[in-house]
VOGU-3710 file (C-alpha; in Angstrom, 3 decimals, decimal comma):
1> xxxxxxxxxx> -15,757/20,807/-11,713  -15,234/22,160/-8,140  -18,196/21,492/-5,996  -19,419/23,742/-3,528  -18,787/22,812/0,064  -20,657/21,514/2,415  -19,194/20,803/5,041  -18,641/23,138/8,545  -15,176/23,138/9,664  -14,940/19,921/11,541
11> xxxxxxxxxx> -15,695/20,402/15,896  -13,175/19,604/18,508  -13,213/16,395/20,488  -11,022/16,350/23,170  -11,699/12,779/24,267  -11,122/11,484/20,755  -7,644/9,504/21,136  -8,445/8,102/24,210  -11,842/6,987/22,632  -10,271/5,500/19,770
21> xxxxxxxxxx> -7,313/3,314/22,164  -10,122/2,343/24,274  -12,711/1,148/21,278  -9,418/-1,028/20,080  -8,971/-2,509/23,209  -13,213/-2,986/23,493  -12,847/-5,114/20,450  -10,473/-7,508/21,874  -12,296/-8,194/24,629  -15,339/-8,962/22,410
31> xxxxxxxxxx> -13,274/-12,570/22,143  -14,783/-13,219/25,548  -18,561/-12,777/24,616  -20,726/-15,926/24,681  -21,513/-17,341/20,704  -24,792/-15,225/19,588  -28,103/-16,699/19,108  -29,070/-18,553/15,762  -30,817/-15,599/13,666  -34,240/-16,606/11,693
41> xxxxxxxxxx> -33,087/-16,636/7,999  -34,641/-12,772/6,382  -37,089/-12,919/4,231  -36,406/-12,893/0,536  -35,148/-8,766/-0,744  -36,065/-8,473/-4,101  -32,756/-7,414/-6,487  -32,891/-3,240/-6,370  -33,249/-1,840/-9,360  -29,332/-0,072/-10,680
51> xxxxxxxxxx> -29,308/3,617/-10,247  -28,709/5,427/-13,598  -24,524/5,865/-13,955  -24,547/9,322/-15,026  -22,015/12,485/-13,168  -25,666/14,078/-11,920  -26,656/10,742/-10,070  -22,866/9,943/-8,628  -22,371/13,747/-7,612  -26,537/13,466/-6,019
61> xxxxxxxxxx> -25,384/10,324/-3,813  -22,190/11,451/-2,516  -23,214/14,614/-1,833  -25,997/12,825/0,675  -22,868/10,800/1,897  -19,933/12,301/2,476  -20,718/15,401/4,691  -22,301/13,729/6,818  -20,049/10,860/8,010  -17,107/13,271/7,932
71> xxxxxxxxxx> -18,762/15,638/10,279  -19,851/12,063/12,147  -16,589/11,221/12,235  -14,591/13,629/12,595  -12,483/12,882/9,131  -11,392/16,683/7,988  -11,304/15,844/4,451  -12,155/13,396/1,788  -11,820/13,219/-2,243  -13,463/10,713/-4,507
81> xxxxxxxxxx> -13,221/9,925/-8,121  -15,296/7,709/-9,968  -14,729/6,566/-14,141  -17,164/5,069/-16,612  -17,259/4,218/-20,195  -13,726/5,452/-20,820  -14,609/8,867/-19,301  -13,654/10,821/-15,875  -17,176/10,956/-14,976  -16,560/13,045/-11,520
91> xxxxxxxxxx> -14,391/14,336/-8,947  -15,501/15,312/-6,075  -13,728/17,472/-2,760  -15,280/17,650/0,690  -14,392/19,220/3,873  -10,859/21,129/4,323  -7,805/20,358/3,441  -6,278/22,410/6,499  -8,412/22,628/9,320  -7,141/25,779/10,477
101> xxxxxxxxxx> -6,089/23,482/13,730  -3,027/25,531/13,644  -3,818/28,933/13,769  -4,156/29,710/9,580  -7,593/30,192/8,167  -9,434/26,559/6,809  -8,726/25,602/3,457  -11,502/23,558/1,663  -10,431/20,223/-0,237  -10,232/21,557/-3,969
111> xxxxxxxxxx> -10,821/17,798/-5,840  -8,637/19,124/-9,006  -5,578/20,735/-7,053  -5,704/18,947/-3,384  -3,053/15,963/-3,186  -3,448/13,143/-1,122  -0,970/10,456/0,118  -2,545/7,389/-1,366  -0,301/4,802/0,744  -0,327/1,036/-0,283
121> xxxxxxxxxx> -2,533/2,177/-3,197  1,290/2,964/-4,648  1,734/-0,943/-4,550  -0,347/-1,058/-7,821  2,061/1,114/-9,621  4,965/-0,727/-8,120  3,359/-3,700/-9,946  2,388/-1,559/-13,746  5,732/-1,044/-13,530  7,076/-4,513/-12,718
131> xxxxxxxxxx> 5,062/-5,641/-15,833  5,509/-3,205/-17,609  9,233/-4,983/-17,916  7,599/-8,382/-18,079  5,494/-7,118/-21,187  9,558/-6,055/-22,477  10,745/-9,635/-21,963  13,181/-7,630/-19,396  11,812/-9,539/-16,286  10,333/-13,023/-15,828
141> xxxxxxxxxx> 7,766/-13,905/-13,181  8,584/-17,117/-12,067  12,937/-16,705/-11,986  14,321/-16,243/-8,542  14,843/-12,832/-7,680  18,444/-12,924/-6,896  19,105/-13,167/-10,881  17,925/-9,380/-10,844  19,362/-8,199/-6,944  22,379/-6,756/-6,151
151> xxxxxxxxxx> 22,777/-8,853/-2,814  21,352/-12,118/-1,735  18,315/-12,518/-0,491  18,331/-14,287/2,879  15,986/-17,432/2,584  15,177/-20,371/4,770  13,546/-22,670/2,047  14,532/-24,114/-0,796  12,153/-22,981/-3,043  13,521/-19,181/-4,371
161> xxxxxxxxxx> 11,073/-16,739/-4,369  10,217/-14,785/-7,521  8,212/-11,463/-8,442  5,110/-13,520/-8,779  5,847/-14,315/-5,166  6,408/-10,638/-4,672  3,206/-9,380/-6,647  1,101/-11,824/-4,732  2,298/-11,146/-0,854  3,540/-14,861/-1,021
171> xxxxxxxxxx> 7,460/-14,390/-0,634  6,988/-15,820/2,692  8,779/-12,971/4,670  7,783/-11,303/7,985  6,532/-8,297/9,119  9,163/-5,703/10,082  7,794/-2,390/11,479  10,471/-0,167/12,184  11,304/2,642/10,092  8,428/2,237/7,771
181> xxxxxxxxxx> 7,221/5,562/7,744  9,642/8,653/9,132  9,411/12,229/9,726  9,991/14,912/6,778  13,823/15,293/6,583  14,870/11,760/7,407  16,805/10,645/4,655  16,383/7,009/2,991  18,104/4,977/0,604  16,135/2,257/-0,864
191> xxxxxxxxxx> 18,829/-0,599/-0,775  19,956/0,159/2,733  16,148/-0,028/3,331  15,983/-3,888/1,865  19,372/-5,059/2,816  19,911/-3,692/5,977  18,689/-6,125/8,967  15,664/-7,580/6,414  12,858/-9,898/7,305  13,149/-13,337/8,502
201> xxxxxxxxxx> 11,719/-15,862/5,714  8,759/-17,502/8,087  6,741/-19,500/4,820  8,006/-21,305/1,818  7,128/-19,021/-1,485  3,650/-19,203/-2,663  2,204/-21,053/0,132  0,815/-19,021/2,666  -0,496/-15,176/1,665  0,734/-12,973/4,564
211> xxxxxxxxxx> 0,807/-8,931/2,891  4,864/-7,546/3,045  5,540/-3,780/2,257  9,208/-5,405/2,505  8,311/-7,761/-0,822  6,716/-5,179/-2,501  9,529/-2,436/-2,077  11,568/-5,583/-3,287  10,129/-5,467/-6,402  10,295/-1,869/-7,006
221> xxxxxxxxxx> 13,867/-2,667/-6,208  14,263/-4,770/-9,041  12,520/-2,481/-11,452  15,358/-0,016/-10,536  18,205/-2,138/-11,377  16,630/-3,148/-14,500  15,608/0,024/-15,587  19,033/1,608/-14,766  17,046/4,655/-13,198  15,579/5,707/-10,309
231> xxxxxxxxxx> 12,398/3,744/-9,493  10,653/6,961/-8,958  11,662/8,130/-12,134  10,921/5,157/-13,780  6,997/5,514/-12,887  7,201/8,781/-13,864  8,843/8,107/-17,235  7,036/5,191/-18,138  2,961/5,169/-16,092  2,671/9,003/-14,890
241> xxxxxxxxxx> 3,688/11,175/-17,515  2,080/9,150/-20,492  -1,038/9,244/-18,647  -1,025/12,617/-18,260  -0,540/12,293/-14,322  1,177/15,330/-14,017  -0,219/15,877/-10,299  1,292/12,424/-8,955  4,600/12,237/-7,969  6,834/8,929/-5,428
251> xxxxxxxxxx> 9,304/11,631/-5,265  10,596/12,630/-1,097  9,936/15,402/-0,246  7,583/16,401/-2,993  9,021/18,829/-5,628  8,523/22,752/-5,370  5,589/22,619/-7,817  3,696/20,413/-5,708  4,139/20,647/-2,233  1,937/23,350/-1,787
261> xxxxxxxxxx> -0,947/21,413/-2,874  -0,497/18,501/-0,522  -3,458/18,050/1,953  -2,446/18,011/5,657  -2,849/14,730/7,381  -4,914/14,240/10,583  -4,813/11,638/13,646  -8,673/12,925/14,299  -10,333/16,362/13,645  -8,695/17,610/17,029
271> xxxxxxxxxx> -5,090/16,877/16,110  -2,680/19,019/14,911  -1,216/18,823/11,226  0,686/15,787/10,597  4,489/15,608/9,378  5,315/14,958/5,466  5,460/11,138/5,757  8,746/9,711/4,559  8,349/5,960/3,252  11,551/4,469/3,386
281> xxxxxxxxxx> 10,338/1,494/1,364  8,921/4,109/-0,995  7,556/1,601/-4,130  4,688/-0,139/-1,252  3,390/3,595/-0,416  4,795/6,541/-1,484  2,630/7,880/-3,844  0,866/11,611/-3,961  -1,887/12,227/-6,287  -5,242/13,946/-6,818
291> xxxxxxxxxx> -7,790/12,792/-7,631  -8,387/12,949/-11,227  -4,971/11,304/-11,395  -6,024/8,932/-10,105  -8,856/7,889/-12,257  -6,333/8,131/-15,654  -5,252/5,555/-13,609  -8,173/3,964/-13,287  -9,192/4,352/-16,765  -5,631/2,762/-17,896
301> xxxxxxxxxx> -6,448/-0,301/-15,931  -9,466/-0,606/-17,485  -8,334/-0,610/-20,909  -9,645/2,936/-21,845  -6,494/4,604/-22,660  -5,006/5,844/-25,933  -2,679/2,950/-26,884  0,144/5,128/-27,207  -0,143/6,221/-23,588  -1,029/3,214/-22,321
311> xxxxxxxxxx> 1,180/1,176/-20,121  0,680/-2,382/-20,352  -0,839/-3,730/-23,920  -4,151/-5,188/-23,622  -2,410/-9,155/-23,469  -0,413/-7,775/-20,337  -3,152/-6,069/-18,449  -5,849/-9,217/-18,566  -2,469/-11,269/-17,052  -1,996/-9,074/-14,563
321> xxxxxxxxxx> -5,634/-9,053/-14,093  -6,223/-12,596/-13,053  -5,793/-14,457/-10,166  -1,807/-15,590/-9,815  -1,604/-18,646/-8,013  -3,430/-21,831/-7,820  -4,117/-24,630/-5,725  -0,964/-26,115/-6,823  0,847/-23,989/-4,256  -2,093/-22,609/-1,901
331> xxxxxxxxxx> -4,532/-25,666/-1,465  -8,021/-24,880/-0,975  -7,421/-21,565/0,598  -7,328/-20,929/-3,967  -11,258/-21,602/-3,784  -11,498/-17,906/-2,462  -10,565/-14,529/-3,546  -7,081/-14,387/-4,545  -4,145/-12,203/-5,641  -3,712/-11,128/-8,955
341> xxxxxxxxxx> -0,073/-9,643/-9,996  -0,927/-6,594/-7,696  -4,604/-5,992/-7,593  -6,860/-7,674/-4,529  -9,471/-9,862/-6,028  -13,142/-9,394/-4,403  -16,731/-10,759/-5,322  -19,589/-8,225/-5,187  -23,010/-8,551/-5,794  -21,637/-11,197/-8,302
351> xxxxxxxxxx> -19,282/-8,381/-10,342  -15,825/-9,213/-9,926  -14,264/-6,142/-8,075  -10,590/-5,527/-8,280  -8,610/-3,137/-5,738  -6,587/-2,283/-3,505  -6,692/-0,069/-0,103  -3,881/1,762/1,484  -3,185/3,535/4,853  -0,064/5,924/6,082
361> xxxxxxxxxx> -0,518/7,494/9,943  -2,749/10,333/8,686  -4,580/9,067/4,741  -6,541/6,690/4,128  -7,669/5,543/0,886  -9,270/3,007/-1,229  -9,301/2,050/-5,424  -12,099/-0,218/-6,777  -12,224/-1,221/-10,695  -14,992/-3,775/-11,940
371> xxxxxxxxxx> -13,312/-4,682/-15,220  -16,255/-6,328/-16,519  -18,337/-2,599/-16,819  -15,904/-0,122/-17,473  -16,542/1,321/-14,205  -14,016/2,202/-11,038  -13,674/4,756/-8,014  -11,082/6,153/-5,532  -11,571/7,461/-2,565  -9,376/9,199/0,006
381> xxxxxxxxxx> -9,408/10,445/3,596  -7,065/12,999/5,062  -7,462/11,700/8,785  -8,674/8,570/10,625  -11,634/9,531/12,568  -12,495/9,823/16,216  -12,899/5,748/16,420  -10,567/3,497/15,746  -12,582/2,059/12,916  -13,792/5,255/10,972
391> xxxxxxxxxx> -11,769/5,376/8,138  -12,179/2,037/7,580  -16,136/2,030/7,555  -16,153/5,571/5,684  -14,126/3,975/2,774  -16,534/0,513/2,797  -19,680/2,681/2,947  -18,339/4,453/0,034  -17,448/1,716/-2,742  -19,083/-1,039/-1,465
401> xxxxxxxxxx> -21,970/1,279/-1,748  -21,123/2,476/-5,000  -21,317/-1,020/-6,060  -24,416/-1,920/-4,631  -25,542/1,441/-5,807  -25,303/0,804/-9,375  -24,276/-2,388/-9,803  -26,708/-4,287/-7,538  -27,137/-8,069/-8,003  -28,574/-11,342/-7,433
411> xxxxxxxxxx> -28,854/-12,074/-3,431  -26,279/-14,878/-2,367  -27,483/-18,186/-3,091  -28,731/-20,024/-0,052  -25,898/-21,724/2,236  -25,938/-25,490/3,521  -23,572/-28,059/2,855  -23,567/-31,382/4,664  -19,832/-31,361/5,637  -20,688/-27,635/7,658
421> xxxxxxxxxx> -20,986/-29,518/11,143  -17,824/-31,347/10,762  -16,137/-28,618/9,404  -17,378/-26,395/11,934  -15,821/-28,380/14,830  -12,480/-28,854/12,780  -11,674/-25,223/12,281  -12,678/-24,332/16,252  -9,706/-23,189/18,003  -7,549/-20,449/18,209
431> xxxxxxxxxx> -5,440/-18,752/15,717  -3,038/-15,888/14,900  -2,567/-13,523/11,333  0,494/-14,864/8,929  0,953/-10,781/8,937  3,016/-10,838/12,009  6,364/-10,587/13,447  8,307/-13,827/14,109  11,952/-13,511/14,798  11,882/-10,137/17,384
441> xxxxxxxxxx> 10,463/-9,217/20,636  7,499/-8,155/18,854  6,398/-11,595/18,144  4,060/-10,849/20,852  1,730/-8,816/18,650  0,784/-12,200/17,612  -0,322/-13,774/20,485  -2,087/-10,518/21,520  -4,340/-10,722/18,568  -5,572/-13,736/18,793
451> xxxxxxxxxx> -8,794/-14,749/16,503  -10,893/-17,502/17,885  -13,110/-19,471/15,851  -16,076/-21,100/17,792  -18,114/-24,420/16,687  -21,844/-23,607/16,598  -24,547/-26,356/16,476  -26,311/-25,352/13,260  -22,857/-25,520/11,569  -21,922/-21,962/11,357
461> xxxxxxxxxx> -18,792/-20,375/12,912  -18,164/-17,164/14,754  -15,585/-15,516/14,277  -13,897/-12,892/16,890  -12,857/-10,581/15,935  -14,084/-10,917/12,265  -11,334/-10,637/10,036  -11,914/-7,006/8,075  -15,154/-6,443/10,512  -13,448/-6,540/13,816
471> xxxxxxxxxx> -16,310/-7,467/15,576  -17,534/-11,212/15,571  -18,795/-12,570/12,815  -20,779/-15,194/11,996  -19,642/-17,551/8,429  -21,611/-20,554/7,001  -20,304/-22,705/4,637  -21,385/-22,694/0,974  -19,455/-25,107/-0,404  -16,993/-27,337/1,301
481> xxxxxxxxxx> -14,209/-25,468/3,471  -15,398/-22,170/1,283  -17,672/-19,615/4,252  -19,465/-16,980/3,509  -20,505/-13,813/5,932  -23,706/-14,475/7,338  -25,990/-11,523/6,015  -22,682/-10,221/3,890  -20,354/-11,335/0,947  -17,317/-11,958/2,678
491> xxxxxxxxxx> -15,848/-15,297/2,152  -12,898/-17,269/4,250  -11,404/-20,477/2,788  -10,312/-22,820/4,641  -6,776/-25,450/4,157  -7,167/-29,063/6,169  -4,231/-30,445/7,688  -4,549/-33,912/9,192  -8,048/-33,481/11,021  -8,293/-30,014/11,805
501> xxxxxxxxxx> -7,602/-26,721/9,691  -4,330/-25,300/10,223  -4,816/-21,510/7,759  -7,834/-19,548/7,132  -7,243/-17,198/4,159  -9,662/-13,888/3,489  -9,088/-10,787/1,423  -7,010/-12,294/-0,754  -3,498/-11,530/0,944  -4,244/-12,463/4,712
511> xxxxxxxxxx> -4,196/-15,635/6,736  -5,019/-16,762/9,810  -2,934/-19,606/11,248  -3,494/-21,741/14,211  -1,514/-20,927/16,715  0,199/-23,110/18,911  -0,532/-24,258/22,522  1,732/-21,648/23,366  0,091/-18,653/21,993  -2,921/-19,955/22,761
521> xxxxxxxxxx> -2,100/-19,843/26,343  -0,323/-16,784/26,334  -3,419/-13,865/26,654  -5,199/-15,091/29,706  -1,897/-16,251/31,432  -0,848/-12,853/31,402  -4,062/-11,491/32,482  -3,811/-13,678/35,307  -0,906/-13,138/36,054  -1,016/-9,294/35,639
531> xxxxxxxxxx> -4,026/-8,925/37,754  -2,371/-10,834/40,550  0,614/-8,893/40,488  -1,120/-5,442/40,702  -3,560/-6,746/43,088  -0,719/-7,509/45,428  1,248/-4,112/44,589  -1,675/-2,456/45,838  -2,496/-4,680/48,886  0,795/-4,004/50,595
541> xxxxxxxxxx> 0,700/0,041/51,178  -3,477/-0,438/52,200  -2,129/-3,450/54,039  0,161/-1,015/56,067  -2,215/1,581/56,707  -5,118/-0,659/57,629  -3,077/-2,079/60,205  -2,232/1,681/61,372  -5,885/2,517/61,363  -6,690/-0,698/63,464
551> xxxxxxxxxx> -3,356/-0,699/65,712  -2,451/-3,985/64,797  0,668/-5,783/65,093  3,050/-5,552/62,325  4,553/-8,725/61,001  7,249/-10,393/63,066  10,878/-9,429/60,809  11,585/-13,058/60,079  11,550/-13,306/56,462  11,628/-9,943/55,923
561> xxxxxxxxxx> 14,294/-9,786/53,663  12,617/-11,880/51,159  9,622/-10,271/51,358  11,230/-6,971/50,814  12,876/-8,251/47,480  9,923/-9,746/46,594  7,704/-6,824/46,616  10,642/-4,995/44,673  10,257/-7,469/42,092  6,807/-7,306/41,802
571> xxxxxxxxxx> 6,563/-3,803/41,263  9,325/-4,069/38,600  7,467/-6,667/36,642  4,203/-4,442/36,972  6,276/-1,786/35,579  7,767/-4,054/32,928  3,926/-5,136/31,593  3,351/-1,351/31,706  6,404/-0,245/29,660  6,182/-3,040/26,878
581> xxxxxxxxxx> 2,473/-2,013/26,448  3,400/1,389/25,465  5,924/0,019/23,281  3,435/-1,878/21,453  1,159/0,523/21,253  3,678/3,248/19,870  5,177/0,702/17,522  2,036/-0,511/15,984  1,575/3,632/15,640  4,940/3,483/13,482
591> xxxxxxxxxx> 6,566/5,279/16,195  9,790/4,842/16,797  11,208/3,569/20,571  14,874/4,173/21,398  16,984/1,547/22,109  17,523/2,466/25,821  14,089/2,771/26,243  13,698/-0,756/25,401  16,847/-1,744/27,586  15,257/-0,065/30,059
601> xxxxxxxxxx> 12,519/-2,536/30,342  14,337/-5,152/29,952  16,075/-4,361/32,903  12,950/-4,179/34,843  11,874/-7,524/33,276  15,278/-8,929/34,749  14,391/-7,341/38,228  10,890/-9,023/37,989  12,578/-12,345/36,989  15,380/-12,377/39,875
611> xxxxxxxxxx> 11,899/-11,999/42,437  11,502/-15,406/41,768  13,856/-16,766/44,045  12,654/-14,321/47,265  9,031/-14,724/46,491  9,609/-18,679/46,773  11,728/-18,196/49,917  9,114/-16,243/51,578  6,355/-18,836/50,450  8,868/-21,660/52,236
621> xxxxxxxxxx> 9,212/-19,504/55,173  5,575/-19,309/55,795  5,096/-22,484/55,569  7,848/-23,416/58,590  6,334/-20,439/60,488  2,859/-21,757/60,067  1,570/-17,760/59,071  -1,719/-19,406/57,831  -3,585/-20,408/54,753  -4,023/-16,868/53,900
631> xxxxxxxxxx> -0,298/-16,472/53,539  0,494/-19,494/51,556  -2,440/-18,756/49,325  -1,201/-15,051/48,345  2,342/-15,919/48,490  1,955/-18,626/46,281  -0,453/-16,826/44,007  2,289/-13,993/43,360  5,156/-16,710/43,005  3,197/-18,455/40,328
641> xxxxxxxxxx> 2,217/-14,963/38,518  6,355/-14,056/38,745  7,106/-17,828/37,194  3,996/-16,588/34,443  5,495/-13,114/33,527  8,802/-14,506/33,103  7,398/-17,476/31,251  5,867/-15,259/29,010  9,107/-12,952/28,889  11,352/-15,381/27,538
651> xxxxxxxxxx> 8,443/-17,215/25,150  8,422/-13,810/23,543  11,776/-12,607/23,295  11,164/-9,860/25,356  14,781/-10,355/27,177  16,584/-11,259/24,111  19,676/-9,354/23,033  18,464/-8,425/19,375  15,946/-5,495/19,974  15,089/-5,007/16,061
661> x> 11,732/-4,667/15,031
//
C-alpha cells in the first residue's frame, strides 16, 4: 500500500556542508579529551514487554519515526521494508524522491515504484551468487582463486587466498579508492577494474578482517567466468528474476524501463541532484531496487521462498549463514561477531542479527534478518543528512529499534572479569583501522585516524573515537580479551601478541591495529609543526608593518638571502599541508584529483624541503651575529618544523613517484 505523506518538503540549510566537515573534524579532536568519570552502574530495567508484529503496529511506529528525523536531518527521502512469517508485511515511502531542488515540482517517495541505490548491500548478492555455484559443485571455497581468474593475482604470502577469503573481507588486500564510484557516462570494464594497478596484499589470507570492495568485485569476477555470462546477468538469471525482483537491476546505466523510477541522490537537503553513480567494481555496490524487492530478498534468505524460486537450497543457505572462520586463522579476535560467507554477524538483545549496510556518495542503506524469527527489514536513505553522522544514526535508530521494538531481551549480563585491569593496561596505546591504504601517498589516512585506547583504573577502556560510535566509548570486559559497550551491546575482541594486544576486531569485518611508533608520532608532529610554520608565515608581514608603525630599524641585510629563501619555503610547505588536505578530503569524498594537481603539490613539498638548508644557515648566522635568544629560538623553531614536514613527507609517500590511489 502507498502511505500518505507526511513529510513537508525538506528546508534549506545553507551552512550544512560546512557543518558536516567541521562535526568530522570535532570528532577527531575528541581524542584529546581527558578519560570520563566512572558512571554509577543503572539500576536494574525490567525486560519490555515485545510489541505485537503485525503491518498496523510496524506502519504506527515508523510513522512516529521517520518524519521526524528526516525533517531533523535534513535526509529528503527514506524507504523501509520489513518481512515476517514468510509474508511482505509492509513497505513504507517517506519524504520526496526529488526535492524539487532543481526547479521541477517535488516528487514524494512512492515505496512500490521509487528505486534506491542500495550500495554494499549488493555485496550480499555478489555472495547468493558465489554460492549459488558452490551449491553446483562449480566453485570451491577453500581453492585458490587463480584456478578460476583469468590473470594472476598479485600476492605477497604464501598462503593463496580463496572465495572464503573473499566472502569474509580476509583476502588480506588494501584499500584502493580511486575510481570507485564515477559519473553517469564513464564507461567500465570489470577486468580492467581488478587487473589494472590492483591492491597491494598487506595481511596473509584469513588473518586479519579489513572490508575490500576490491575482494568482493573479485568474486563477482569469478562468478562471471564460471558462469560464462555477464555477472549482471547472471544475478538476474539466477537470484532476481526467480524471485520475482523485477524492479532490481546491477545493470549501468539502468535500462529504459527503469530509470525513470530511480530516486535522486542528495549530499544534504540543500544540494542539488546527484549524478547516476557508476560503480566500476559493480558486484560490491551496484545494485538498484525498491523496496519490496528487497524484502523477496529478505524472505529468500530466510528460507520463506517457493523452492522452485529459491536460490540456495536450505543445506546452502544455513552454510552461508554461519560464521566462516575460526580461531584457527583469526585467534581470539573469533570470540566476537564474525563473518559469515557474506552476511555481518551481530548480537542483539540476545537474537542473532544478520546484515549488512551499504553507502554510495548520495544512499544510504541498511538490511537486518534475525533468522531465528522469520523476521527482517531494509531501510534506505536518499541523502546523508546535514551532519556528518545522520545517515548513520537514522539507519541504527531504525533497526536497532526495530529489534528492540519487538524483539526485546534479557539485559546484558553483568561485566567483571579478574584479568580486566591487566588487560586494560595491555591494549592502551594507539592504533590505526586494517581498512586503510598502505602502498600510496594515501597511507596517511591512516595515521590521521588514529584510535587511542586509554587504561582506566576500574578496568574499563575508552575508546576514541569509538569504533561505529565515533565518539569515545567506554568497553568493559566480559570475558577475557572479549569487551562489551558500556550501557550498549557492542563488543570488541581483542588478539595478544607478546605482552600487549597488537588487533582489535569489531563489526565483524574491521580491525584496529597498533600502529607503530611512527604513526603514532605522526598527528601531533604535524600539528606542531604546522602551527609553527603558519605562526611564522604570519609573523613576518605584521613583523614589517609593526616596525613601520613604530619606526624601527629594519634588520641589518646580512643573512638576508637565507632568510629570504627561507620564508619562501615556509610558505610553500604551508601551502603543501593546505593542498594535500584538500586532497584527502576530496578523495575520501570519491572525488577524483588530477594528476597535475597532485604534482603540483609535490612540487611545493620539494620547495618546502629545499628551505631546509637556508632556514639552518640563517639559524647559524644568528648565532655568529649574536641577534639574541629571540632569534635562535624562532629560527630554530621553524628549522625543526621544516625537518618535521619533510619527515612526515617522505614517511608518507607524499613525494614518491607513484601517485595511485
Amino acid at each position: 500500500m502507498i502511505p500518505e505523506q507526511t513529510t513537508a518538503p525538506p528546508r534549506r540549510r545553507p551552512l550544512a556542508a560546512a557543518a558536516a566537515a567541521a562535526g568530522t573534524v570535532a570528532l577527531l579532536a575528541v581524542g584529546c579529551a581527558a578519560p570520563a568519570a566512572t558512571a554509577p552502574p543503572a539500576p536494574a530495567t525490567p525486560v519490555p514487554a515485545a510489541a505485537e508484529l503485525t503491518a498496523q503496529d510496524v506502519d504506527a511506529w515508523l510513522d512516529g519515526l521517520l518524519p521526524a528525523a528526516l525533517d531533523d536531518t535534513g535526509i529528503p527521502g527514506a524507504v523501509v521494508s520489513v518481512v515476517h512469517d514468510g509474508e511482505i508485511l509492509t513497505s513504507r515511502g517517506y519524504g520526496y524522491a526529488d526535492t524539487g531542488a532543481d526547479g521541477g515540482e517535488p516528487v514524494p517517495v512512492d515505496p512500490e515504484e521509487t528505486l534506491f541505490r542500495v550500495g554494499s548491500v549488493s555485496k550480499l548478492f555478489t555472495a547468493t551468487a558465489v554460492m549459488r555455484l558452490v551449491e553446483e559443485g562449480r566453485l570451491n571455497l577453500d581453492t585458490d582463486v587463480n584456478e578460476y581468474l583469468d590473470f594472476t593475482l598479485p600476492t605477497a604470502f604464501d598462503e593463496p587466498v580463496t572465495l572464503r577469503h573473499l566472502l569474509t573481507h580476509t583476502p588480506g588486500f588494501e584499500e584502493r579508492a580511486r575510481g570507485l564510484i564515477k559519473a553517469e557516462g564513464d564507461g567500465f570494464d570489470l577486468r580492467s577494474t581488478l587487473v589494472e594497478d590492483p591492491p597491494e596484499q598487506v595481511y596473509p589470507p584469513g588473518t586479519v578482517p579489513a572490508y575490500s570492495n576490491y575482494g568482493m568485485a573479485l568474486a563477482g569476477y569469478i562468478v562471471q567466468l564460471e558462469s560464462g555470462v555477464p555477472f549482471d546477468e547472471y544475478v538476474d538469471a539466477t537470484v532476481l528474476e526467480p524471485l520475482g525482483m523485477d524492479s532490481s537491476t546491477f545493470s549501468q546505466p539502468l535500462p529504459d524501463e527503469l530509470s525513470g523510477r530511480l530516486s535522486q541522490g542528495y549530499m544534504n537537503a540543500d544540494s542539488g541532484t546527484g549524478f547516476f553513480e557508476i560503480i566500476e567494481g559493480s558486484p560490491a555496490g551496484a545494485l538498484t531496487a525498491s523496496a519490496p524487492d528487497m524484502a523477496r530478498f529478505m524472505l529468500a534468505h530466510l528460507g520463506e521462498t517457493d523452492p522452485e524460486a529459491a536460490p540456495l537450497a536450505p543445506e546452502t543457505l544455513e552454510l552461508m549463514h554461519s560464521p566462516a572462520l575460526d580461531s584457527a586463522s583469526l585467534g581470539a579476535l573469533a570470540e566476537g561477531p564474525r563473518m559469515t560467507l557474506g552476511f555481518f554477524e551481530e548480537d542483539r538483545n540476545g537474537h542473532r542479527v544478520l546484515g549488512h549496510g551499504g553507502d554510495t556518495l548520495f544512499f544510504h542503506s541498511r538490511l537486518s534478518i534475525q533468522p531465528e524469527h522469520g523476521t527482517g527489514i531494509f531501510v534506505s536513505l536518499n541523502g546523508g543528512g546535514d551532519g556528518a553522522t545522520d545517515s548513520m544514526a537514522l539507519r541504527e535508530a531504525v533497526v536497532s529499534g526495530f529489534v528492540d521494538r519487538y524483539l526485546p531481551g534479557e539485559p546484558p549480563a553483568a561485566a567483571g572479569t579478574d584479568t580486566a585491569v591487566e588487560h586494560a593496561r595491555m591494549a592502551e596505546g594507539s592504533y590505526t583501522p586494517s581498512r586503510t591504504m598502505h602502498s600510496t601517498f594515501l597511507s596517511v589516512a591512516g595515521a590521521l585516524s588514529a584510535t587511542a585506547v586509554i587504561a582506566r583504573e576500574d578496568g574499563t577502556i575508552l575508546v576514541t573515537p569509538g569504533p561505529e560510535t565515533l565518539t569515545p566509548t567506554v568497553y568493559e570486559e566480559v570475558e577475557p580479551w572479549v569487551w562489551r559497550e558500556v550501557g550498549g551491546q557492542r563488543i570488541l575482541t581483542m588478539r595478544v601478541e607478546g605482552d600487549r594486544v597488537e588487533a582489535i576486531g569489531f563489526a565483524s569485518a574491521f580491525t584496529l591495529l597498533r600502529a607503530d611508533p611512527a604513526t603514532s608520532a605522526a598527528l601531533p608532529v604535524l600539528l606542531s609543526a604546522a602551527v609553527v610554520l603558519v605562526v611564522a608565515v604570519l609573523s613576518w608581514p605584521v613583523g614589517a608593518v609593526a616596525r613601520r608603525l613604530l619606526s624601527r630599524p629594519a634588520r641589518d641585510r646580512a643573512g638576508r638571502t637565507a632568510r629570504v629563501l627561507t620564508r619562501i619555503g615556509v610558505a610553500c610547505a604551508v601551502a603543501a599541508l593546505a593542498g594535500w588536505g584538500m586532497v584527502i578530503v576530496a578523495v575520501m569524498g570519491l572525488q577524483e584529483v588530477p594528476e597535475a594537481v597532485l604534482r603540483g603539490i609535490q612540487g611545493l613539498q620539494l620547495l618546502g624541503c629545499a628551505a631546509i638548508l637556508p632556514a639552518a644557515w640563517a639559524v647559524v648566522g644568528d648565532v655568529r651575529r649574536r641577534a639574541g635568544w629571540k632569534r635562535y629560538t624562532a629560527g630554530a623553531l621553524v628549522l625543526a618544523a621544516l625537518l618535521a614536514v619533510q619527515w612526515f613527507a617522505v614517511t608518507f609517500g607524499l613525494l614518491g613517484l607513484d601517485l595511485s590511489y
